[in-house]
C-alpha positions as CSV (number, residue, x, y, z in Angstrom):
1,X,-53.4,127.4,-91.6
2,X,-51.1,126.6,-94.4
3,X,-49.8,123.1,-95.2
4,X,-46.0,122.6,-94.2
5,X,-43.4,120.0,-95.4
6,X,-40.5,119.2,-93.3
7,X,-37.4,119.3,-95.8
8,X,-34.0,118.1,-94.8
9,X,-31.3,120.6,-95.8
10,X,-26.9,119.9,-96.4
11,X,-25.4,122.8,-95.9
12,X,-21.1,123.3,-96.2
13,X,-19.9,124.5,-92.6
14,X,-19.5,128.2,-93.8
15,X,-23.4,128.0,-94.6
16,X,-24.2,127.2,-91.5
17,X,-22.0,129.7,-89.8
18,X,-23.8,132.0,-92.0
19,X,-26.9,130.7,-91.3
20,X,-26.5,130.5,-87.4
21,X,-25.1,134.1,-87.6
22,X,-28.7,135.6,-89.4
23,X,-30.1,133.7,-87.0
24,X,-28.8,135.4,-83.9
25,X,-28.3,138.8,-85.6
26,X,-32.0,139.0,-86.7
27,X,-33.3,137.4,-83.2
28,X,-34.7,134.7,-85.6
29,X,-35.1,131.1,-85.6
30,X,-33.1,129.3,-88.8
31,X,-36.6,128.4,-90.4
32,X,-38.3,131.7,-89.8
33,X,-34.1,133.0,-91.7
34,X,-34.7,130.8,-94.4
35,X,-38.0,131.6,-95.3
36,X,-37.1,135.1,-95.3
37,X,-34.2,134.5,-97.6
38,X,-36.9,132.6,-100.2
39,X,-39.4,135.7,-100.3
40,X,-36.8,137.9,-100.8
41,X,-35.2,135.9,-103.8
42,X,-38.2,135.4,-105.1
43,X,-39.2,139.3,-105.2
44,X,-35.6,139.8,-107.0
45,X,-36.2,137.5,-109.5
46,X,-39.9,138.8,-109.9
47,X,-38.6,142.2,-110.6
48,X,-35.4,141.7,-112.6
49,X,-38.3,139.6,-114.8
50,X,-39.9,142.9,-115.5
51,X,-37.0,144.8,-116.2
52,X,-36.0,146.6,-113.3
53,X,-32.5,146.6,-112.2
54,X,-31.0,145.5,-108.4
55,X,-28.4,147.2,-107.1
56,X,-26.3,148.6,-104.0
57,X,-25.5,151.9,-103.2
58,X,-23.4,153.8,-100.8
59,X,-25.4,156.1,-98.5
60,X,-23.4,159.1,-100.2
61,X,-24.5,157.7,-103.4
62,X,-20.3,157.7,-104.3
63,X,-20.3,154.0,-105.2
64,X,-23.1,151.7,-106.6
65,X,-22.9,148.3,-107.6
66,X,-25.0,146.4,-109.9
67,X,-25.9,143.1,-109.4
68,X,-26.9,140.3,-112.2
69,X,-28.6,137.4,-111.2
């Protein structure tokens, strides 16, 4: 079992409507959100790193957006 560190965390009031939204939405608990959250910013970064692009699209492919982070 992996080591874990209880952090302490101050988040504005539209954070943690955001956060207590996932939360529900997802059938998650806010840890379980966050940690989610990490691993996927994480594989963002890792991959604009190499070059590749991130980006939304429509489902009819009609509008795209590129996003730089």
């Amino acid at each position: 079992m992996s080591k874990k560190t209880l952090i302490t965390l101050n988040l504005s009031d539209a954070e943690l409507e955001l956060l207590n939204s996932l939360s529900e939405k997802k059938d998650m608990n806010k840890s379980a959100v966050l940690r989610q959250a990490l691993r996927m910013m994480g594989l963002i970064e890792q991959r604009i790193e190499q070059g590749e692009k991130f980006y939304f699209e429509t489902v009819d492919e009609k509008k795209s957006e590129l996003i730089l982070v």
